[in-house]
Every structure is written in structure tokens, then in C-alpha cells.
C-alpha positions as CSV (number, residue, x, y, z in Angstrom):
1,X,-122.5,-19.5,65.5
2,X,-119.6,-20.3,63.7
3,X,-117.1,-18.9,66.5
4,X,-119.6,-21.0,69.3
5,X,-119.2,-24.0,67.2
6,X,-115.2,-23.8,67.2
7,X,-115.0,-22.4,71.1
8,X,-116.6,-25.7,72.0
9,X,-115.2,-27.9,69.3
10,X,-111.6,-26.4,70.5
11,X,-112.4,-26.9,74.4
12,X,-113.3,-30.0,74.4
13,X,-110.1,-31.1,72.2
14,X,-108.3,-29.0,74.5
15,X,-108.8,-31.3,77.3
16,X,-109.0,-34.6,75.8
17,X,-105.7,-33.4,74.4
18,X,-103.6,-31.8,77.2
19,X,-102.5,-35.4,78.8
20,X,-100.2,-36.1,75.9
21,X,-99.4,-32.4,75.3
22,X,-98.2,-32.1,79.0
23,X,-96.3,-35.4,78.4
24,X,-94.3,-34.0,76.3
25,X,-93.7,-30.8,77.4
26,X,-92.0,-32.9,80.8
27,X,-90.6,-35.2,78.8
28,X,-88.7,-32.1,76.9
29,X,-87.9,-30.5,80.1
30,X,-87.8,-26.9,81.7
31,X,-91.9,-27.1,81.4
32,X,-92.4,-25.3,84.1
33,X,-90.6,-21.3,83.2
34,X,-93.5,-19.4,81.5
35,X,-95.8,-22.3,82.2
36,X,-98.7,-19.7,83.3
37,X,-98.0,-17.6,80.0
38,X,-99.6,-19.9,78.1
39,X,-102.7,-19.1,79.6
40,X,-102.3,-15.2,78.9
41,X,-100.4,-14.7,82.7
42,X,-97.4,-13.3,82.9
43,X,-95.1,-11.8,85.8
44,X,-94.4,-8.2,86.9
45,X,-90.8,-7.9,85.6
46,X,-92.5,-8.3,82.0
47,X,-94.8,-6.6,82.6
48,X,-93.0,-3.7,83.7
49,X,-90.9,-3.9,80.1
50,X,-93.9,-2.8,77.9
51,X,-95.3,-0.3,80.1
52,X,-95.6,2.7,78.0
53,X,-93.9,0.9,75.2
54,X,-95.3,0.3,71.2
55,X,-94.9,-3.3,71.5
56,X,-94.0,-5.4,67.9
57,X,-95.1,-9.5,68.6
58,X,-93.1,-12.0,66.8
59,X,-94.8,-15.1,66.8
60,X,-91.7,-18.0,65.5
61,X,-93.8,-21.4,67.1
62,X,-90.3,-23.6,67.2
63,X,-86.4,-23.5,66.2
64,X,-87.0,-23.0,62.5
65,X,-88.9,-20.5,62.7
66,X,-87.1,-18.6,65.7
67,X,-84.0,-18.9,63.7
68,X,-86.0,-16.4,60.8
69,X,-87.1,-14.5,63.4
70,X,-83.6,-13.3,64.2
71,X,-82.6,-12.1,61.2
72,X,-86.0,-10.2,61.1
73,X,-85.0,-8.3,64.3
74,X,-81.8,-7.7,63.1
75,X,-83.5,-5.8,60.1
76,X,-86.5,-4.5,62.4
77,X,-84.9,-2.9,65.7
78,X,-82.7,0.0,63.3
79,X,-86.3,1.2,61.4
80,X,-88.3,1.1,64.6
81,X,-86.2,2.6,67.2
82,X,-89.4,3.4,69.4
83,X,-90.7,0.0,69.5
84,X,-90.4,-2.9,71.9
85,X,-90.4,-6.1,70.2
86,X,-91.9,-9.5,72.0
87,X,-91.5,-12.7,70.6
88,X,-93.4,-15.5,71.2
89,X,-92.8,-19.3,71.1
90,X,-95.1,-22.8,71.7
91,X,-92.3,-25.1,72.4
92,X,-89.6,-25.3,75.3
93,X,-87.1,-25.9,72.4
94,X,-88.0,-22.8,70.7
95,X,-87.6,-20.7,73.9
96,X,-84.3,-22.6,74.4
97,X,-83.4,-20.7,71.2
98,X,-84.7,-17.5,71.9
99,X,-83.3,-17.2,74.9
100,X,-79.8,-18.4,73.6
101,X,-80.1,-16.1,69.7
102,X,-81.9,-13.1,70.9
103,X,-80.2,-10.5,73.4
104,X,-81.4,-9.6,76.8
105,X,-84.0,-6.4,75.8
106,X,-86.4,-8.6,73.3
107,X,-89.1,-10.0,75.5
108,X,-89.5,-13.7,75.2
109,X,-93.0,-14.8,76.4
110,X,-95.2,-18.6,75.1
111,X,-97.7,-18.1,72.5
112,X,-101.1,-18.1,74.2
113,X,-103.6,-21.2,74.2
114,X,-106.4,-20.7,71.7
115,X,-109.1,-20.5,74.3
116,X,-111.3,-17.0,74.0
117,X,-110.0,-16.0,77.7
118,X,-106.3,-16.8,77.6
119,X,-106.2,-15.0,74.4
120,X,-107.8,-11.6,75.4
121,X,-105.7,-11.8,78.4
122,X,-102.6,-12.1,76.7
123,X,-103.7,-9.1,74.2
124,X,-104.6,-7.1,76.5
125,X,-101.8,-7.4,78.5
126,X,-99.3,-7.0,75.7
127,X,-101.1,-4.1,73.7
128,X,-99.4,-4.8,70.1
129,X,-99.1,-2.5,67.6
130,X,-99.0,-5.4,65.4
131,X,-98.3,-8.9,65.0
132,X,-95.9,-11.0,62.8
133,X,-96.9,-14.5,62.3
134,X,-94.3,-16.9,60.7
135,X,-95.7,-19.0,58.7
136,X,-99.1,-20.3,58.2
137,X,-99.8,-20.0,62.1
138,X,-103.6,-19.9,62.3
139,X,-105.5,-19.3,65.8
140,X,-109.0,-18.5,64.7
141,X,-109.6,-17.0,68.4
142,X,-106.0,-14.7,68.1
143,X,-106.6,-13.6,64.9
144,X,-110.6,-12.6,65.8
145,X,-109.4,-11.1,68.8
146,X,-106.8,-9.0,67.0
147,X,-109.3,-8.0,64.4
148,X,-111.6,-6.8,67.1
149,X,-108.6,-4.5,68.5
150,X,-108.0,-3.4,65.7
151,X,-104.6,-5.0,65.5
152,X,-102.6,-5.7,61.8
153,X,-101.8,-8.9,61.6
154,X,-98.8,-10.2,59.1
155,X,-98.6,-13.6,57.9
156,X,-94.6,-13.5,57.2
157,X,-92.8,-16.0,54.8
158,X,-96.3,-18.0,54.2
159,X,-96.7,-21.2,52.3
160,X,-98.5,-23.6,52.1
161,X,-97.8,-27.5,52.0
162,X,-100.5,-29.3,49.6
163,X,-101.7,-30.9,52.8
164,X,-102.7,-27.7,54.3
165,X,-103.9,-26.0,51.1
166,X,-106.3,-28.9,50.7
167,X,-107.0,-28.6,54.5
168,X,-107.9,-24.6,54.5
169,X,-109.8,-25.1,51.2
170,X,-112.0,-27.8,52.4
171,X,-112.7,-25.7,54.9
172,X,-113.1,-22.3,53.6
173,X,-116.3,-21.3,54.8
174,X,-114.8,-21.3,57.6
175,X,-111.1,-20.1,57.0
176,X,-111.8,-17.2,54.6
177,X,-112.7,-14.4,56.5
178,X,-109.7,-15.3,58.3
179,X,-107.2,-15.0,55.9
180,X,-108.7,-12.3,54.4
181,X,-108.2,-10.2,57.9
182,X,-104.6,-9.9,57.4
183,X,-102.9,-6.6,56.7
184,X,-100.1,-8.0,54.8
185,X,-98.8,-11.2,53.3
186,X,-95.2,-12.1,52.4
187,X,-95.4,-15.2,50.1
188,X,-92.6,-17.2,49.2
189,X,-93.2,-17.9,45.6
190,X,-96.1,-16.8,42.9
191,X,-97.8,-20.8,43.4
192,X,-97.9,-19.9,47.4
193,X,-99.3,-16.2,46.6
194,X,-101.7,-17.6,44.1
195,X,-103.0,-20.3,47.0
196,X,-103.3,-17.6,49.6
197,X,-105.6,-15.4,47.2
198,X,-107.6,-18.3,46.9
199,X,-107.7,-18.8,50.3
200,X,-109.4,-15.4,51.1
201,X,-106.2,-13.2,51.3
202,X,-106.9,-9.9,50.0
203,X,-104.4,-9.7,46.4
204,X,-103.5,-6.1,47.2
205,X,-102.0,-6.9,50.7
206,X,-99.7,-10.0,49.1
207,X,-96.4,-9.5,48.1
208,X,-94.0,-12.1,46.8
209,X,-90.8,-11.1,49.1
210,X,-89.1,-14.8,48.5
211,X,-88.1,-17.2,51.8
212,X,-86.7,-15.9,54.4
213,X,-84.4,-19.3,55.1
214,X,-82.0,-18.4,52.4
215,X,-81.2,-15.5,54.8
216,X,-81.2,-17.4,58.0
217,X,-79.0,-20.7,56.2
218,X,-76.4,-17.2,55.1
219,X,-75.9,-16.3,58.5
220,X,-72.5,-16.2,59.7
221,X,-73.4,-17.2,63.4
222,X,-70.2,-17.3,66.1
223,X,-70.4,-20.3,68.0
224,X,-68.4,-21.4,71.4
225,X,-68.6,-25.0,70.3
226,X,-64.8,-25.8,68.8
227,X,-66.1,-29.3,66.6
228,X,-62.9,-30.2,64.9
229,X,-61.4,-30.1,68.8
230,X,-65.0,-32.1,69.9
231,X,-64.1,-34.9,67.0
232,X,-60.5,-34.7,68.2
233,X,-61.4,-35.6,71.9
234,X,-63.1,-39.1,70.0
235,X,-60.5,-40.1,68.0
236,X,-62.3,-38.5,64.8
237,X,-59.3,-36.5,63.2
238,X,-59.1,-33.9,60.6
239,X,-59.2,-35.2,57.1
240,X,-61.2,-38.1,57.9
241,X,-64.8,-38.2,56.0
242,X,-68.2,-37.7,57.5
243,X,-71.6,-38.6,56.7
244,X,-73.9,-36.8,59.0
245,X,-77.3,-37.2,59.2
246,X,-79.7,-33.9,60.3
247,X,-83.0,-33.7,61.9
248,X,-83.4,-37.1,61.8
249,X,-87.0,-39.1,62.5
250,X,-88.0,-42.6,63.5
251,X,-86.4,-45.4,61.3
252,X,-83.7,-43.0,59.8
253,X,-81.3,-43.5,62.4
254,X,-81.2,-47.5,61.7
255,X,-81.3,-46.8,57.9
256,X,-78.3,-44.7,58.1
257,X,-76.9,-46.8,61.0
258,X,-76.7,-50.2,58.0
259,X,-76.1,-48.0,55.3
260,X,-73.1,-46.9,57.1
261,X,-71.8,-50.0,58.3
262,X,-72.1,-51.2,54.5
263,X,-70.3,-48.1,52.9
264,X,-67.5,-48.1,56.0
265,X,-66.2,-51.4,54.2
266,X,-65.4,-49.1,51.1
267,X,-64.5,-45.9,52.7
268,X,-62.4,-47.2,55.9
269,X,-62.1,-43.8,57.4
270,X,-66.1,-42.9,57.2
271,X,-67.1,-41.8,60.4
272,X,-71.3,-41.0,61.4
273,X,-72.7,-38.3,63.4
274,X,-76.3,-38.4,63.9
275,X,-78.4,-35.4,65.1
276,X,-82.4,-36.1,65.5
277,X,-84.8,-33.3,64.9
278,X,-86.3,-34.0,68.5
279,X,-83.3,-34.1,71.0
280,X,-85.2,-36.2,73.7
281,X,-85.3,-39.0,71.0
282,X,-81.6,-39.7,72.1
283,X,-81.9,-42.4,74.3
284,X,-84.5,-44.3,72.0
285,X,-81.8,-43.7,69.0
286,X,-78.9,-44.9,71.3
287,X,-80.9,-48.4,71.5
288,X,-81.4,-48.4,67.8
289,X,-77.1,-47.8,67.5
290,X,-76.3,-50.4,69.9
291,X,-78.7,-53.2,68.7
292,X,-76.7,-52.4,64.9
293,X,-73.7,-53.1,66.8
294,X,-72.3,-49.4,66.6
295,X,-69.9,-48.3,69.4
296,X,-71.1,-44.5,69.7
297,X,-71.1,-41.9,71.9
298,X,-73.7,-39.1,73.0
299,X,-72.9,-35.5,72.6
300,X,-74.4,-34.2,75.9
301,X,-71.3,-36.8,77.9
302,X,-68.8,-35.4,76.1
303,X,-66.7,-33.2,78.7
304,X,-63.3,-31.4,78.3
305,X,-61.6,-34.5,79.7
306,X,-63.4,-37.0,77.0
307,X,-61.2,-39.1,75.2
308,X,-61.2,-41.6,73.2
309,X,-58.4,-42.9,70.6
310,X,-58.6,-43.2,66.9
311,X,-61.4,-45.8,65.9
312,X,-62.9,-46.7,69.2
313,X,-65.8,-44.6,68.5
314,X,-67.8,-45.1,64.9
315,X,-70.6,-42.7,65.9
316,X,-71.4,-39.4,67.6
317,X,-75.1,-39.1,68.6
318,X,-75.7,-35.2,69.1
319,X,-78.8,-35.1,71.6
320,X,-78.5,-31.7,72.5
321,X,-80.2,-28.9,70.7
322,X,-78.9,-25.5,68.5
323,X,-75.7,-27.5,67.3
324,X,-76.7,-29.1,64.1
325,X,-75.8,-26.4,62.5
326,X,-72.3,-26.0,63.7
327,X,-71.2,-29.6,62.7
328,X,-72.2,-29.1,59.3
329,X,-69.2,-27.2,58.1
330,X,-67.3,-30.4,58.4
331,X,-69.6,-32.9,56.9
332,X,-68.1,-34.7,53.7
333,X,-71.9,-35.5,52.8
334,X,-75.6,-34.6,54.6
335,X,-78.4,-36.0,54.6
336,X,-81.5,-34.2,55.6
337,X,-83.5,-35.8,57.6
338,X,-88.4,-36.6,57.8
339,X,-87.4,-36.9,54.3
340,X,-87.2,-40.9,54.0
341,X,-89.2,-42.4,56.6
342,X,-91.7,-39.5,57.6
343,X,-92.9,-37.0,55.3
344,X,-92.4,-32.8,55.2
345,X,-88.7,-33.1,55.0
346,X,-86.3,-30.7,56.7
347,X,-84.2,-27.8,56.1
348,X,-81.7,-28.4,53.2
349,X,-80.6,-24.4,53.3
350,X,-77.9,-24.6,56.6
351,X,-75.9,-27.3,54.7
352,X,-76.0,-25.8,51.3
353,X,-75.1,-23.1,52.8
354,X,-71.6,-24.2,53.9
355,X,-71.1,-25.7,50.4
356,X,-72.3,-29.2,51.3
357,X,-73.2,-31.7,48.8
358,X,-76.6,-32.8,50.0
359,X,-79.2,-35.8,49.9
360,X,-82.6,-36.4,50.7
361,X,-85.4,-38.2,50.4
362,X,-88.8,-37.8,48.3
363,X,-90.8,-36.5,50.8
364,X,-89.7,-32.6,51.0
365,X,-93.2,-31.7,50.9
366,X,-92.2,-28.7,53.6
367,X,-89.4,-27.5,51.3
368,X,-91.0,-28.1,47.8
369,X,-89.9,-25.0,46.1
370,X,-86.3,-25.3,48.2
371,X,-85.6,-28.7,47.3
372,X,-86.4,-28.5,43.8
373,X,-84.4,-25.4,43.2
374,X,-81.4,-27.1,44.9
375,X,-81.7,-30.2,42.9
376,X,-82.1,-28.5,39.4
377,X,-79.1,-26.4,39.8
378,X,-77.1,-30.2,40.6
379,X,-76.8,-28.8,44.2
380,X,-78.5,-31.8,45.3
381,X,-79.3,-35.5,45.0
382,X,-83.3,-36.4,46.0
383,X,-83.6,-40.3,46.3
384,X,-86.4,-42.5,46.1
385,X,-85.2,-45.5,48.6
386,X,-82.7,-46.8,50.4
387,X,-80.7,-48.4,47.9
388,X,-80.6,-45.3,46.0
389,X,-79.5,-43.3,48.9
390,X,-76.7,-45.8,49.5
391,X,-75.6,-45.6,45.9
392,X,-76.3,-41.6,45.9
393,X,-73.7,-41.5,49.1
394,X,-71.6,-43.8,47.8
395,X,-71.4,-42.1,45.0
396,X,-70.5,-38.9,46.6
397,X,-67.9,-40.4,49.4
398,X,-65.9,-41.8,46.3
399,X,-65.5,-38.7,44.2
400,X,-64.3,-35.3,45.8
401,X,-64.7,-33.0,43.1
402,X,-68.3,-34.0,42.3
403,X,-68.6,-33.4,46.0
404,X,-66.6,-30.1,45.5
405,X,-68.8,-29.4,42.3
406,X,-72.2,-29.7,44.4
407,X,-71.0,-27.6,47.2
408,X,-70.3,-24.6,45.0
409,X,-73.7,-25.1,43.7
410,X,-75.6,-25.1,46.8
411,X,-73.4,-21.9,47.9
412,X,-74.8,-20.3,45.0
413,X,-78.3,-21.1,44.4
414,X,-78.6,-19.6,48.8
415,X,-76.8,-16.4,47.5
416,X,-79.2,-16.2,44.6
417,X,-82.1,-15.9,46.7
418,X,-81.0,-13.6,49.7
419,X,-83.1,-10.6,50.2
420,X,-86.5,-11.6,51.6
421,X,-85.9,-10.3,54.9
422,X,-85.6,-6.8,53.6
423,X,-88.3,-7.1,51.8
424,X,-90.9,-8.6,54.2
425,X,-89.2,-5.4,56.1
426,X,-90.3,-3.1,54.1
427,X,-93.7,-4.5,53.4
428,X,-94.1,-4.4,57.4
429,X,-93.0,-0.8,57.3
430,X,-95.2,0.7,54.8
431,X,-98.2,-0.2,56.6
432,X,-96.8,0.9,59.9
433,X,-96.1,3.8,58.1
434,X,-99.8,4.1,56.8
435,X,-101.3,2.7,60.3
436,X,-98.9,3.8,63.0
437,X,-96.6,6.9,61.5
438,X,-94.9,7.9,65.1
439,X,-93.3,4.9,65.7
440,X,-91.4,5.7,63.0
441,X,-89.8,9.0,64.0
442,X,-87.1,8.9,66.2
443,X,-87.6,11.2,69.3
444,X,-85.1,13.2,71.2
């Protein structure tokens, strides 16, 4: 009853639904590669890759969590030299990363519609050993299906916003037996592990393994983009100070756009780069720059012939995707972005990472425990406002060794807490080990 009552509930969703969701899957471009994957179809070249092959699925829904799932390959591939690993994605952006992160040999297919038949055709055409979920990524119709195949299922690097624990909860007559069909559970943090038991997980199959982003924001990732030779080309030169604002949403931009102009006439040589979580936003952010009057410029025209002299330019808008994290080695100040304006907040880890000073707003909700850590150790300033981010930034773009002082903080508090990857690693292992001992053993 209950999974008749959800089929139809989910169908007819489905279809009121898939207008906008189609949308903006063209309005994000390259819709159409892997377009029949969602539906549990994929093409004979993939197919041909598993064949005969102990297959390990990933499932990393966007960028975030695609950029955890690399270091988790990194750690998996040596331990499981007879498996074939397959990661999945839901959004064009997120296969944008995969297919730029991951090498040639991991499969890269779109995470299956929850409807009853594209999920059994997906399962049955992959044949998993197991499953990693990042996350809290729950498919009621996956993770029955799964169960049915007798399939473990991870949740990996799970917690849970208040939002969603009050959602699951509230709904737990429903949600439980889910929960409780997972084979193993790496929590972030006791509070999240204490959640999830409440939830229905099973307390022997959690372990608190820590959050894989520390990991992921330590990576030392080469890059072919040369910034300091990108600022150069627009009159931005080396020593002059940057506020950069990352993953920013709707009404960030024009905050930071006046706070900017404002600060500029006490920090002369302030320049602005802006980088919005959601790269097809550029156009709409341009309009929002050019009604404040800014003269800026979008990543995505800059070519090697771009040039612009010193001052003609007081803003780069970045509207291309995987390169946030290259400009933040030479931000003076960040601040992280759904943090003022929306709620959930973004990653604060990549710049702390680098030694940034950084500020944000009051809604981390996504990065609680992160946000908190960062600003009890004084690796961070959290803001209520916008008159206390202009004062916190002010503040900052005055004094260098504060600035110094907060960026050897951050550095710390990420080194502090590397290590989760190995341990959801191991946690994965030992019930391979239990479940699925030969694809372990390396064979001659």
C-alpha cells in the first residue's frame, strides 16, 4: 500500500513537474548526452564496460558532491583492484565535473528517475555490488529495488540539515524502514549519527568517520587556468586586493556589488570577482552589475588576446563552472555565498583551505558543524546583515595581519579534521569483506 501510494503520488508529480525540470536542464545546456540514461537506457559502449565486471556505483548528485567523490576513488580503486566503479550524477553540471576530475576508465552514467521501471532497468543493467550514496540521497523506489537484489547500500558522509531531520521524522512511518535498509552509515558528527539512529538506521552499521569536505577543500588539484596571468590580461595586477564573492545567489550579487563600491572609496585598489553558484545566472548578474554602474567583464569572453588596462575593469564575473576554486588562492577576503539572502549556505572549506580569511552570512544551515568550527577557532567571521558584513570586510581589507592571523587558522582547523575518506574506506571495505570477499583478492 504504502509503495502504491508513493508510485502514484511520485508519477503524477513527475509529470506536473518535468516542464520546469526540462527548462532547466536546456537552459543549462548539453541536455541531450545521457538524456535516455535517466530513464535506466544506456548505449552499447557502456554497456560493454561492465560486462563481466563487479561494478562499485557512486552516486555524487551535483559538483559538491562529485568533488568527494574523487577523493573516494582515489582511496577506493588501490583496495579494489577487481572492481569497476560507475558514478552517477543528476545534473549536467555535475557530469561537466565528472567528466573533467575523473579519468577515462570510471564510467559516468545520470542517476535514474525514481519511477519503478527506470529504476529496475538501470539496476539491472548495471549489476552493482554495492552502492555509495553521498549524502542524504533518498529514492524510496532505488533503495527498495536494491533491497530486493540484495544490494548494500551506503549512505556516505550523511547529515542532516534540521529541515530535513524534521522532514524524515514527520514522516517516519514512512521513511524508517528505509533508513534502516542501509548496510553502513558514515556520519559526520555524533548529533548527525544520533539523528540517523532516530531515523531508523540500524546503531551497529553507523560509524562517525568525520566530513569528507575537509579532504576534498585539502586537495592539491593542478589546474590549466594561470589566474594571476587572467587578472593581468584586465588590468588587475599582482598586489592589488580582492574581495571575491563564491557561489553566489539572487540578491548577493547587488549586495556585494554597493558594498563594494562603498569600501572601494577606502581601499582604492579593491577589485571584485563574483562567481554564482549557478553559472547560467550570468547574464541575469551582468544586468544587476551594470544597473550599479560597475564596468565588468565575463569570464567566459576573456580570450588570450583580452586586454584591458589598469582600472578600466572594476569587476570579473566568472560564469563558467569548476573555477571557483582556482581564484581563491588570490582572494584578499571571501565571502561564501546562499548564506545572506538564501538559506543553506555554501562551502566555506576550499577557501579556508588556501589560508583565506572568510565571511558569511547566518544562514549556513548546510554547513552547521563547518561553520561553527571555523568561527570558534577565529578562522572566520559569520554576520548577521549587511552592515555587519561591510564592517566585517572592512575590517579585514584594512588590517593584513588579522587577515594573515585568520588564514593560518582556517589552514589548521581543515588539517585538523582530514581523515574521513579513509575511514568511510575502510567502513565500505569491511562489509565488502564480510559480503563480497573475492573482490578483494587480487588475481593473476
Amino acid at each position: 500500500m504504502v509503495k502504491t501510494l508513493y508510485n502514484v503520488l511520485f508519477t503524477v508529480g513527475f509529470w506536473l513537474a518535468a516542464p520546469y525540470y526540462f527548462w532547466r536542464m536546456r537552459r543549462r545546456g548539453n541536455w541531450r548526452t545521457g538524456f535516455r540514461q535517466r530513464f535506466g537506457r544506456y548505449d552499447t559502449k557502456f554497456k560493454q564496460s561492465i560486462t563481466n565486471r563487479h561494478v562499485l556505483w557512486i552516486h555524487a548528485v551535483s559538483v559538491g558532491e562529485v568533488n568527494l567523490c574523487t577523493q573516494l576513488i582515489r582511496a577506493l580503486e588501490p583496495r579494489l583492484p577487481n572492481v569497476k566503479i560507475v558514478v552517477s550524477t543528476t545534473t549536467t553540471t555535475g557530469m561537466g565535473e565528472l567528466q573533467r576530475k575523473t579519468p577515462s576508465h570510471i564510467g559516468k552514467i545520470y542517476y535514474p528517475i525514481d519511477r519503478k521501471p527506470y529504476v529496475a532497468r538501470a539496476l539491472g543493467a548495471v549489476k552493482p555490488i554495492a552502492i555509495l550514496l553521498m549524502e542524504a540521497e533518498i529514492w524510496p523506489n532505488f533503495l527498495w529495488r536494491a533491497r530486493n537484489l540484495d544490494i548494500p547500500v551506503f549512505l556516505i558522509n550523511a547529515r542532516l540539515s534540521e529541515r530535513s531531520y524534521r522532514w524524515y521524522r514527520r514522516l517516519g512511518w514512512f521513511f524508517r524502514p528505509l533508513f534502516a535498509s542501509f548496510a553502513g552509515v558514515g556520519a559526520q558528527n555524533e548529533a548527525d549519527a544520533a539523528r540517523l539512529r532516530e531515523l531508523g538506521c540500524r546503531p551497529e552499521v553507523i560509524r562517525v568517520v568525520g566530513s569528507l569536505k575537509y579532504d576534498a577543500a585539502h586537495l592539491e588539484e593542478r589546474t590549466a587556468l594561470d589566474v594571476p596571468q587572467l587578472l593581468q590580461q584586465i588590468g588587475v595586477g599582482a598586489g592589488r586586493r580582492i574581495l571575491l564573492g563564491g557561489s553566489t545567489h539572487a540578491g548577493e550579487e547587488a549586495i556585494l556589488a554597493e558594498l563594494f563600491l562603498r569600501l572601494r572609496t577606502r581601499h582604492p585598489d579593491l577589485f571584485l570577482i563574483l562567481v554564482p553558484r549557478h553559472f547560467e545566472r550570468g547574464r541575469e548578474v551582468g544586468e544587476v552589475l551594470a544597473r550599479s554602474g560597475l564596468r565588468f567583464v565575463y569570464r567566459s569572453e576573456i580570450t588570450s588576446r583580452t586586454v584591458y588596462a589598469p582600472g578600466q575593469v572594476d569587476c570579473l564575473l566568472v560564469n563558467t563552472t569548476g573555477e571557483l576554486r582556482h581564484f581563491y588562492p588570490h582572494a584578499t577576503v571571501v565571502f561564501v555565498g546562499k548564506s545572506l539572502t538564501a538559506e543553506g549556505g555554501q562551502n566555506p572549506l576550499e577557501p579556508a583551505a588556501v589560508g583565506k580569511p572568510v565571511v558569511f552570512g547566518s544562514h549556513m544551515e548546510n554547513f552547521a558543524a563547518i561553520a561553527r568550527q571555523l568561527v570558534d577557532a577565529g578562522a572566520a567571521l559569520q554576520v548577521r546583515d549587511v552592515r555587519e558584513l561591510e564592517s566585517a570586510l572592512d575590517r579585514l581589507l584594512a588590517d593584513p595581519v588579522l587577515r594573515e592571523e585568520m588564514g593560518r587558522k582556517a589552514v589548521a582547523v581543515v588539517r585538523e579534521n582530514l581523515g574521513a575518506v579513509e575511514r568511510t574506506v575502510e567502513m565500505v571495505l569491511a562489509e565488502l569483506a564480510r559480503r563480497r570477499p573475492e573482490v578483494l583478492i587480487v588475481r593473476d
